[in-house]
Structure formats: structure tokens, C-alpha cells
C-alpha positions in Angstrom: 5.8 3.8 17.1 5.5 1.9 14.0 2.6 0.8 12.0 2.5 -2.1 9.1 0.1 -2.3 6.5 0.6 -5.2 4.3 -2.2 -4.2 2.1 -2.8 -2.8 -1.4 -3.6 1.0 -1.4 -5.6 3.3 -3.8 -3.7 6.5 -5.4 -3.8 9.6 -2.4 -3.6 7.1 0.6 0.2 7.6 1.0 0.1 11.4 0.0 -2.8 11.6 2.9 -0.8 9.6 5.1 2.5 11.5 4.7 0.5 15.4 4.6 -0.5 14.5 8.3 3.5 14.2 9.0 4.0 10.6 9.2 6.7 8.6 7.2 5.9 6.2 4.8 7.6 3.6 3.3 6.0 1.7 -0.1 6.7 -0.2 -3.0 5.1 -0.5 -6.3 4.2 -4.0 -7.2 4.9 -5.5 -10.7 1.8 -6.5 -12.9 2.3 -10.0 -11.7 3.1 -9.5 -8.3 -0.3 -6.9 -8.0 -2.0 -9.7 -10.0 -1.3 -12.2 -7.2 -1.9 -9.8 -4.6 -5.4 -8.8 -5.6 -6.8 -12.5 -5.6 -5.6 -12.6 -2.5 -7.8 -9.5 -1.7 -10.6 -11.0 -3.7 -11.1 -14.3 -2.3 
């Protein structure tokens, strides 16, 4: 079974996820693309 978060994550979260034996796939943002992202979040 697969999960999707399409969501921005705080340092640990995928070190947490992935110590409980669970995969995790990721991608660091660029400092325009996290920009974007977090008004998203914001508003």
C-alpha cells in the first residue's frame, strides 16, 4: 500500500518515517519552488 503526501515536512519527519521500516521517496525544493510552496501553506 502506498501513501502520498504532497506536503512540506520539517527536518526528522522522513528519518521517523523511514526508522519505522517504511520507504520514502522525497525531494528537496529549490528556494523558489519552497517559496511558492509555503504561501500555498500560508494562505
Amino acid at each position: 500500500m502506498k501513501f502520498y503526501y504532497n506536503k512540506l515536512v520539517r527536518d526528522n519527519i522522513i528519518g521517523n518515517i523511514e526508522r519505522k521500516g517504511h520507504i520514502c521517496e522525497y525531494r528537496k525544493l529549490s528556494n523558489e519552488e519552497y517559496r511558492q510552496e509555503l504561501d500555498k501553506k500560508l494562505l
